[in-house]
Each structure stands twice: as structure tokens, then as C-alpha cells.
BALOBA-1460 file (C-alpha; in Angstrom, 3 decimals):
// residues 182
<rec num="1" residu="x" x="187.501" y="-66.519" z="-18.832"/>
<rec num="2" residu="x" x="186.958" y="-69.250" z="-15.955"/>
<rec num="3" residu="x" x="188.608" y="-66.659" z="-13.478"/>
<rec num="4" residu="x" x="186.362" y="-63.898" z="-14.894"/>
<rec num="5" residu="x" x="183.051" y="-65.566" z="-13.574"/>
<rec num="6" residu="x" x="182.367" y="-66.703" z="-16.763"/>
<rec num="7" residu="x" x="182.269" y="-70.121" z="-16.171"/>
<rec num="8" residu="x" x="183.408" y="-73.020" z="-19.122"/>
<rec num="9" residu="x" x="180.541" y="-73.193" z="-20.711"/>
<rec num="10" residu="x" x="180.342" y="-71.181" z="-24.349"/>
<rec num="11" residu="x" x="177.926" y="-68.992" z="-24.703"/>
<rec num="12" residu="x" x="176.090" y="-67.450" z="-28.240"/>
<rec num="13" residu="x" x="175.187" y="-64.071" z="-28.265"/>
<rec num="14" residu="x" x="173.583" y="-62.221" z="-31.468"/>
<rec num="15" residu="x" x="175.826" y="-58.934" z="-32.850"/>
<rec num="16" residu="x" x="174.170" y="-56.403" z="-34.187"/>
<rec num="17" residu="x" x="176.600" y="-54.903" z="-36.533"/>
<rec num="18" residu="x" x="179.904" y="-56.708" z="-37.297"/>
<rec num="19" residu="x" x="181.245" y="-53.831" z="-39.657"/>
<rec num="20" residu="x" x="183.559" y="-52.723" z="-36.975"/>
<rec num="21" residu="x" x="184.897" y="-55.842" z="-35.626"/>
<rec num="22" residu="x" x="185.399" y="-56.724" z="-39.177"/>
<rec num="23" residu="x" x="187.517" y="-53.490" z="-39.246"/>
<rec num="24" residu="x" x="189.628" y="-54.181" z="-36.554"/>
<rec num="25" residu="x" x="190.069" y="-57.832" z="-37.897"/>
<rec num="26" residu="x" x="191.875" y="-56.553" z="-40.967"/>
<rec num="27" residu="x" x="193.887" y="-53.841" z="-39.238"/>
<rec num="28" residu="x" x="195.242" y="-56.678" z="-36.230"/>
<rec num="29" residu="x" x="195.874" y="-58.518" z="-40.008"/>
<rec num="30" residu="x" x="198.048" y="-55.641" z="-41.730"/>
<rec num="31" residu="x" x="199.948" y="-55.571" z="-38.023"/>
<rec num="32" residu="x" x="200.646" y="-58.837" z="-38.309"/>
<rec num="33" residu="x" x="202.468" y="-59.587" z="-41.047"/>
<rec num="34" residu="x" x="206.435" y="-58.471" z="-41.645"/>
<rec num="35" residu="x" x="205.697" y="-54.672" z="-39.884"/>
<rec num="36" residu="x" x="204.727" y="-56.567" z="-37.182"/>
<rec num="37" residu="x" x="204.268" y="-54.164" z="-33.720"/>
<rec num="38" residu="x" x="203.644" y="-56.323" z="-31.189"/>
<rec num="39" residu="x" x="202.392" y="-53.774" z="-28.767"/>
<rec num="40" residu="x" x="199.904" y="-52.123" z="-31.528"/>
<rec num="41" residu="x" x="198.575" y="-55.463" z="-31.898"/>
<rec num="42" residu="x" x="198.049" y="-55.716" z="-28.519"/>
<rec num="43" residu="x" x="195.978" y="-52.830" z="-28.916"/>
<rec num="44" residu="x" x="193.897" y="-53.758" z="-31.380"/>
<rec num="45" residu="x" x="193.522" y="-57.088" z="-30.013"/>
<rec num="46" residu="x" x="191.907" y="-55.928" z="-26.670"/>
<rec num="47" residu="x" x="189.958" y="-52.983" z="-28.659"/>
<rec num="48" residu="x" x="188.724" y="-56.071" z="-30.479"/>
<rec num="49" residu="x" x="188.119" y="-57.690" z="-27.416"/>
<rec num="50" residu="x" x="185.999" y="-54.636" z="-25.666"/>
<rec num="51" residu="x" x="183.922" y="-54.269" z="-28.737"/>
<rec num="52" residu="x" x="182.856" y="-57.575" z="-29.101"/>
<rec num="53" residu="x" x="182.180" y="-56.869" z="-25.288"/>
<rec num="54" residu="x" x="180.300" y="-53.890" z="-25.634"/>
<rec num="55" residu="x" x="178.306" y="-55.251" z="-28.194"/>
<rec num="56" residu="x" x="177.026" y="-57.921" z="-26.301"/>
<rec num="57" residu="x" x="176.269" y="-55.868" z="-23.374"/>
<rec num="58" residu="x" x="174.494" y="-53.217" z="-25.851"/>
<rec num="59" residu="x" x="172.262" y="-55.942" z="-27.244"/>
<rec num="60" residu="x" x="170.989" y="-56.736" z="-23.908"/>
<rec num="61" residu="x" x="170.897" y="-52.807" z="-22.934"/>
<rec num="62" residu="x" x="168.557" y="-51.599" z="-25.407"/>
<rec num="63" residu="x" x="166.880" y="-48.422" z="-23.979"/>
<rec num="64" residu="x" x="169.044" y="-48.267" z="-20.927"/>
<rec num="65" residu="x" x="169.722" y="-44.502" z="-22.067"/>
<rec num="66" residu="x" x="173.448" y="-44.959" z="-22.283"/>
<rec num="67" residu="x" x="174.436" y="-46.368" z="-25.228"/>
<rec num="68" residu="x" x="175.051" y="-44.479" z="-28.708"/>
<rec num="69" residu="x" x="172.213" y="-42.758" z="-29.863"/>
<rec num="70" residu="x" x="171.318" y="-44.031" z="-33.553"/>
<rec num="71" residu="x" x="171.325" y="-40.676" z="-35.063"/>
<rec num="72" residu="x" x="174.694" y="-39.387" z="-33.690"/>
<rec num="73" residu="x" x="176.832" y="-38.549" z="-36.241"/>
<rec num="74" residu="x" x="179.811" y="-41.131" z="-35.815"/>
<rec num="75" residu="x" x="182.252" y="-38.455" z="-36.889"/>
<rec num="76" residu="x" x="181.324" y="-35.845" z="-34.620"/>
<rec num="77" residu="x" x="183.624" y="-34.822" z="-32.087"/>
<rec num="78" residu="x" x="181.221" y="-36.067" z="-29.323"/>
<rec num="79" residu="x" x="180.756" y="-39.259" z="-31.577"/>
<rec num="80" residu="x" x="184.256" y="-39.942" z="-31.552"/>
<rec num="81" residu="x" x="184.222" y="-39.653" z="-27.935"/>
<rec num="82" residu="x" x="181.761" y="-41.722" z="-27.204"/>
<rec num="83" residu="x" x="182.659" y="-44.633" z="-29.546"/>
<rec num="84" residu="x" x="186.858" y="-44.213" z="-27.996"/>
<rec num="85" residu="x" x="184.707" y="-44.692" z="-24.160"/>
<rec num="86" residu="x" x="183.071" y="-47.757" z="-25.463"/>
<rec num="87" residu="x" x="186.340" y="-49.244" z="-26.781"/>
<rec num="88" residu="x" x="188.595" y="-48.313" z="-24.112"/>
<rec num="89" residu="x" x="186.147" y="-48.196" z="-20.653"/>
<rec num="90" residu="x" x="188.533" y="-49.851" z="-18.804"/>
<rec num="91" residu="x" x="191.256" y="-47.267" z="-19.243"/>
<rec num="92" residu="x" x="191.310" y="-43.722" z="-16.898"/>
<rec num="93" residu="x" x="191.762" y="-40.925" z="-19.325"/>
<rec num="94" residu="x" x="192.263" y="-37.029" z="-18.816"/>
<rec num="95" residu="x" x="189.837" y="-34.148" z="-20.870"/>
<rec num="96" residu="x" x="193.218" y="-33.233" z="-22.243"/>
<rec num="97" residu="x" x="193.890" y="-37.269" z="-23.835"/>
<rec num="98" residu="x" x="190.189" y="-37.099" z="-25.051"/>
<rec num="99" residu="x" x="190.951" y="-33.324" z="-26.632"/>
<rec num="100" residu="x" x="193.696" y="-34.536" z="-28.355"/>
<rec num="101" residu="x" x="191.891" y="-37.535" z="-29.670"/>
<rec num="102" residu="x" x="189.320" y="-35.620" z="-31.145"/>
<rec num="103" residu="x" x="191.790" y="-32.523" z="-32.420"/>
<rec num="104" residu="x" x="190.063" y="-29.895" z="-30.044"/>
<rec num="105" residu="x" x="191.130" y="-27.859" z="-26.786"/>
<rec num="106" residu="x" x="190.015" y="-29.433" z="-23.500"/>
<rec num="107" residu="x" x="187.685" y="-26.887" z="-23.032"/>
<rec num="108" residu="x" x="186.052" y="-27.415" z="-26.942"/>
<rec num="109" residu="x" x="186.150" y="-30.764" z="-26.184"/>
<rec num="110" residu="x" x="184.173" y="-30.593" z="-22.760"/>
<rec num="111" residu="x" x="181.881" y="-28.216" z="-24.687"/>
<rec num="112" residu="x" x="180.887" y="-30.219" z="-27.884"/>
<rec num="113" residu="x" x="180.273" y="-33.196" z="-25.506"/>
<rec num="114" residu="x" x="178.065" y="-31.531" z="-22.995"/>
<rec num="115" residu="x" x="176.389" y="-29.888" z="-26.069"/>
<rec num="116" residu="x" x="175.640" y="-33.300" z="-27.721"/>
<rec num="117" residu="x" x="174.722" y="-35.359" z="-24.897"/>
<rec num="118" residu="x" x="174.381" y="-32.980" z="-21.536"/>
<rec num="119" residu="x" x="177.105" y="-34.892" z="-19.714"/>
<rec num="120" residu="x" x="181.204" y="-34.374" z="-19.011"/>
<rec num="121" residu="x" x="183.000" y="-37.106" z="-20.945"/>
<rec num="122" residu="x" x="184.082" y="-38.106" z="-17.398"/>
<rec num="123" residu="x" x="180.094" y="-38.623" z="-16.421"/>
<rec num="124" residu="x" x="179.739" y="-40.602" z="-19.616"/>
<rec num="125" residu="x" x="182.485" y="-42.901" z="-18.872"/>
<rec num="126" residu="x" x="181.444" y="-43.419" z="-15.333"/>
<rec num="127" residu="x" x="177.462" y="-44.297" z="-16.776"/>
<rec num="128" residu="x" x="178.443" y="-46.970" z="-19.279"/>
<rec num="129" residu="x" x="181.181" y="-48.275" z="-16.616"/>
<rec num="130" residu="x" x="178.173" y="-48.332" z="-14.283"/>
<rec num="131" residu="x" x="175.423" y="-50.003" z="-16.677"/>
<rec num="132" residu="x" x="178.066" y="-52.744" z="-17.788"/>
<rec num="133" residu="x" x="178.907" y="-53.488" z="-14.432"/>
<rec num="134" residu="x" x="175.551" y="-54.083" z="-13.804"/>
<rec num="135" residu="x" x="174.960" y="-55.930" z="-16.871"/>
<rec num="136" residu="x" x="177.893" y="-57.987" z="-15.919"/>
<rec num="137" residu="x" x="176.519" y="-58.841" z="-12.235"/>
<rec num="138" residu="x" x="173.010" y="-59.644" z="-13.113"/>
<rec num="139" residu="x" x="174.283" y="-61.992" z="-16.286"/>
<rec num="140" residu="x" x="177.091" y="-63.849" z="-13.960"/>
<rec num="141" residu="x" x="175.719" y="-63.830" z="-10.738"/>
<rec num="142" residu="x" x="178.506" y="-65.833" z="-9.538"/>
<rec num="143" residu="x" x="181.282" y="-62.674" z="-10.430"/>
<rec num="144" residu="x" x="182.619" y="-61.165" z="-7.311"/>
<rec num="145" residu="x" x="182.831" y="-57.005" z="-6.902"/>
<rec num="146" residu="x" x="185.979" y="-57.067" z="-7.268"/>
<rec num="147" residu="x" x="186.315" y="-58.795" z="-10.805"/>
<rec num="148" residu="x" x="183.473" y="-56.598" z="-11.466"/>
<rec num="149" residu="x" x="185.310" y="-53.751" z="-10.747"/>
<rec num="150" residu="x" x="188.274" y="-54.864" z="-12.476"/>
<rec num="151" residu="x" x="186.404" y="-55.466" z="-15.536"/>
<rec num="152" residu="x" x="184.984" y="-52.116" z="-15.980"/>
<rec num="153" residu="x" x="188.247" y="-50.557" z="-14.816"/>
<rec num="154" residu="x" x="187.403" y="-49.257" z="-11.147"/>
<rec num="155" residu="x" x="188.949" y="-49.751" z="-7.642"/>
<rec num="156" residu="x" x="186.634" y="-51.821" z="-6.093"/>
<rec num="157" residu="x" x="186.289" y="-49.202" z="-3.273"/>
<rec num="158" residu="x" x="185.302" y="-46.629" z="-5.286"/>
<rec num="159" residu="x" x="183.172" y="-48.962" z="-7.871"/>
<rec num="160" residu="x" x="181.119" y="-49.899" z="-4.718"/>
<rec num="161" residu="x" x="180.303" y="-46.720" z="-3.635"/>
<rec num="162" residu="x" x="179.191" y="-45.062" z="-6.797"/>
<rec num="163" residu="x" x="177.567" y="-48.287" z="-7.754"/>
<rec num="164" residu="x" x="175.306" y="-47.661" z="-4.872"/>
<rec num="165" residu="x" x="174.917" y="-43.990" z="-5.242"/>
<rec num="166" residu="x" x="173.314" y="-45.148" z="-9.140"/>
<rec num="167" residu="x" x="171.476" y="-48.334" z="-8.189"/>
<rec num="168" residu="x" x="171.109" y="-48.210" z="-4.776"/>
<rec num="169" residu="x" x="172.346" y="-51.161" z="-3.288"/>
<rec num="170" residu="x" x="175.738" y="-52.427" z="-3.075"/>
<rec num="171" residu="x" x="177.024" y="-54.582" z="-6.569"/>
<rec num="172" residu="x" x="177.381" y="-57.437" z="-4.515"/>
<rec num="173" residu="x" x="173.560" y="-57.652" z="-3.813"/>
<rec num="174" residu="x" x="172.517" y="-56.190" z="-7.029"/>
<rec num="175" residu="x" x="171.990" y="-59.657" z="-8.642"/>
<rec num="176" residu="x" x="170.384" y="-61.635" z="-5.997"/>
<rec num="177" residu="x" x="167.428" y="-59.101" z="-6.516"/>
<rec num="178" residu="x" x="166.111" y="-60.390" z="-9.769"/>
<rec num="179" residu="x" x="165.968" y="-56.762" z="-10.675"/>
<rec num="180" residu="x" x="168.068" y="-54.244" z="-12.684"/>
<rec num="181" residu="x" x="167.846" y="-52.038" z="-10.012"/>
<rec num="182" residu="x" x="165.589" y="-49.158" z="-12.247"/>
């Protein structure tokens, strides 16, 4: 975590709802015993890992605008969507990955979402990549862009320029502001 921009020191953070992390805790357990899949557990390990993430950064996000809306309904096919973005923001996926997913066509898919939330799937991703990134830089102002960018799941090229296009100013001064940038 040291390499991160983390630092050594452990740090206590307060998680709102532990129901899921439970859940993946007893699935990684069920893997791990004599069906044992090493690459699904590597799965659920890092989905672990991201949710424990995103909870974190959701505490301290509160009425950001991007985060799960409390009266989505979870099983929705925008829900579902949203909840796969969370857990997996640091993968690149296509309208026809997230269609499948969900059980719709691309074009459903692209509809239900925009319907739900006004956004492409791909806009969504690119928000909450954004606000954690963000999150991430004002919280460890010792991070560079680039493990930034890695962290969220961006070239930093690319992170950098849309970064500044959202907040304007580049990541790398975006924590010596003091500011959140809004």
C-alpha cells in the first residue's frame, strides 16, 4: 500500500453498510475450499478489495452527485450497472459487456441507463473514476498522477486531461489547493 501513496500508517474509516462485503466474504469462502478456482477467487478478492474502496470513498463523498442514489432499485437494470461500475472502475468495458451483464441489447441497455440516471454508462464510469481520483488526491496528497491514474484505471495522459476538463486544474495541483475543486 506503501507504493500506493498510502503511507505505513493504518488508517480507520467508518462503513456504512457491511452486508455486501459480508457477501463477498462467504462467496471468496465457498471458492476456497476443495472447488477451489484460483482465478475466481482472484476475482472476488479484488471485487472485495474495490468495495471496501468505494465505500470509503462514498462515506467521504456524500452529496457529490455520483454515487448510488438511495432509492434506486438495486435490481434494476441501471442498478445493476451502476453497482458492476463501482466494483469494477478500474476495468475498460464495452456497452455490449455491460448488455450482457444486465441480459439486455446494447441499445436497451444504453436506454434504461440514460432513462434512470441521464448519462451513457460510459459517462458514469468516467464521473465516479473522476470523483475517486479526486478523493484519492486530496486524501493522499503525497500520490503522484500517475498512481492516481492507475488506481482509477486511466492512462495518465488521458486521466490528466479529462481531470482538468471536470475540475479545472491539472490532478497534480488539485490537492495543494485545499479545495475539492467545486
Amino acid at each position: 500500500m506503501e507504493s500506493w501513496g498510502f503511507g505505513r500508517k493504518p488508517q480507520l474509516y467508518e462503513l456504512k453498510d457491511i452486508r455486501r462485503l459480508y457477501a463477498l466474504l462467504e462467496e471468496m469462502w465457498l471458492h476456497a475450499g476443495p472447488d477451489f478456482d484460483k482465478w475466481k477467487s482472484a476475482e472476488l478478492f479484488l471485487a472485495f478489495c474495490v468495495e471496501l474502496n468505494k465505500q470509503v470513498l462514498n462515506s467521504a463523498d456524500r452529496g457529490q452527485g455520483y454515487t448510488e442514489k438511495e432509492n434506486r432499485d438495486p435490481d434494476s437494470a441501471a442498478g445493476r450497472i451502476t453497482r458492476f461500475l463501482h466494483d469494477h472502475m478500474e476495468r475498460n468495458f464495452t456497452l455490449s459487456e455491460l448488455a450482457s451483464y444486465v441480459g439486455y441489447s446494447p441499445k436497451q441497455t444504453d436506454r434504461l441507463f440514460r432513462q434512470e440516471l441521464g448519462v451513457t454508462p460510459h459517462q458514469y464510469l468516467q464521473r465516479i473514476r473522476l470523483r475517486s481520483a479526486a478523493l484519492l488526491l486530496e486524501e493522499h496528497p503525497a500520490i503522484t498522477v500517475r498512481q492516481a491514474a492507475a488506481h482509477i484505471g486511466m492512462e495518465p495522459v488521458y486521466f490528466a486531461r479529462l481531470f482538468r476538463r471536470e475540475f479545472g486544474v491539472v490532478p497534480s495541483e488539485y490537492g495543494t489547493r485545499g479545495t475539492s475543486g467545486s
